[in-house]
C-alpha positions in Angstrom: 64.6 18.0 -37.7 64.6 15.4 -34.8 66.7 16.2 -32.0 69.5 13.4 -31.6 68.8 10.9 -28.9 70.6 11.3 -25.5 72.1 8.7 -23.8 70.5 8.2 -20.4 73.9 6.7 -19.0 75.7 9.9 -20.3 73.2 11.9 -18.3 73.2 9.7 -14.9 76.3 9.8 -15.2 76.7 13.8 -15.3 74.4 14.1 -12.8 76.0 11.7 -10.7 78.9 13.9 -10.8 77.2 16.9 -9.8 75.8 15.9 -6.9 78.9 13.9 -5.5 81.4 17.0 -6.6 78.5 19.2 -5.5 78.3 17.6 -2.1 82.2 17.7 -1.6 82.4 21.0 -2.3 79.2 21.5 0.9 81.9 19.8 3.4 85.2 21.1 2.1 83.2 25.0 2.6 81.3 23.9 6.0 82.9 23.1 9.3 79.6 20.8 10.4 77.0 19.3 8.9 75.4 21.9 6.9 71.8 20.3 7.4 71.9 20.0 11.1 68.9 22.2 11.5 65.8 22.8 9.7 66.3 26.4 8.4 69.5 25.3 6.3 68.5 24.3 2.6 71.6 23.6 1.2 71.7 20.1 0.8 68.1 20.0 -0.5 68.3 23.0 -2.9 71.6 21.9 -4.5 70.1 18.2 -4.9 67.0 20.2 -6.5 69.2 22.4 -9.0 71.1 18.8 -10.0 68.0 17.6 -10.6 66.9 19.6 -12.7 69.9 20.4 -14.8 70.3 17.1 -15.6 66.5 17.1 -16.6 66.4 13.5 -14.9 62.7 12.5 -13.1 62.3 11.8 -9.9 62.4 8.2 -9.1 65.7 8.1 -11.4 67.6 9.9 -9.6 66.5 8.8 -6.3 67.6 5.3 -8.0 71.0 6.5 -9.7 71.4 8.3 -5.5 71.2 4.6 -4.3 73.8 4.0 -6.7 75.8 6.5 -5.4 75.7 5.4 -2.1 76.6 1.9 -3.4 79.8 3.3 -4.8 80.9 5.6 -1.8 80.5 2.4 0.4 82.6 0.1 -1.9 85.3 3.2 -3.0 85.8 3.7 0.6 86.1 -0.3 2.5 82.8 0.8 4.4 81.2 -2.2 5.3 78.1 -2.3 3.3 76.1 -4.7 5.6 76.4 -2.0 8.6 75.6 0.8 6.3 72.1 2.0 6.7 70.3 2.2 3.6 67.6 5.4 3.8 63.3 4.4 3.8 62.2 5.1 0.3 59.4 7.4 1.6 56.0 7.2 -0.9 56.5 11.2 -1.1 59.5 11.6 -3.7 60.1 14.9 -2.9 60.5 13.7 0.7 62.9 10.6 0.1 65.2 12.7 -2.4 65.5 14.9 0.9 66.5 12.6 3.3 68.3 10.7 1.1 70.2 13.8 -0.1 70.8 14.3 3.9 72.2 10.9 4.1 74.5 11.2 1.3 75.7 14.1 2.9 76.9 12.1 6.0 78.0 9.4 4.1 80.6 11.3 2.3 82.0 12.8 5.4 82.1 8.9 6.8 83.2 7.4 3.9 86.0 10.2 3.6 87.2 9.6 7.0 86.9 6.0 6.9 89.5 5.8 3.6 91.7 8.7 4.8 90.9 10.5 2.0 89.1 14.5 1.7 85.6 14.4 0.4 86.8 15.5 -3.2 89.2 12.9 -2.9 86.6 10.0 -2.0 84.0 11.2 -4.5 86.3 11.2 -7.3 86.7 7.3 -6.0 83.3 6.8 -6.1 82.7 7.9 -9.5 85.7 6.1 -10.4 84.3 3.1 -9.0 81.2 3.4 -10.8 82.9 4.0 -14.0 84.8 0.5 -13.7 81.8 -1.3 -12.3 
């Protein structure tokens, strides 16, 4: 018997959430950046777990991330112009890293620049996306 088809939005969508909630939940248990120095994988290894739960390839998630980074700038009044938007590096592995890294900072600015905790501003974002 043929397994039912699975909506790919329904599965962005669930690993969108992941990775924003996931990210949230870095900064509400970290006092600093938690991927300030080399030796700390968090950021990387949770982006790699989301990944692969969602059983999404590569260069869709690093498309649905810029998605991401889309909403947090528009859910939070950042201006997007001024917002830096991470190289796509030709490794894949590599650009999911630093832009996982970036996505990281962006929450904590994007948080601060609405007023709002990181849980708070990610559920925005998703929001966002939702209605967009």
């Amino acid at each position: 018997m043929a397994e039912p088809a699975v909506d790919p939005l329904v599965v962005e969508q669930g690993f969108l959430r992941e990775v924003v909630c996931g990210l949230a939940a870095l900064h509400t248990a970290s006092a600093g950046p938690v991927h300030d120095t080399e030796d700390d994988l968090s950021v990387p290894l949770g982006l790699s777990a989301w990944i692969v739960r969602a059983a999404v390839d590569l260069p869709d998630a690093y498309d649905a991330l810029l998605r991401l980074r889309r909403a947090l700038v528009d859910a939070s009044g950042l201006e997007g112009r001024r917002e830096p938007v991470p190289m796509r590096l030709r490794d894949p592995r590599a650009a999911l890293r630093n832009l996982g890294a970036y996505l990281y900072e962006l929450l904590g600015r994007a948080a601060r620049h609405a007023g709002l905790s990181e849980i708070e501003i990610s559920e925005a974002a998703l929001s966002y996306m939702d209605d967009g």
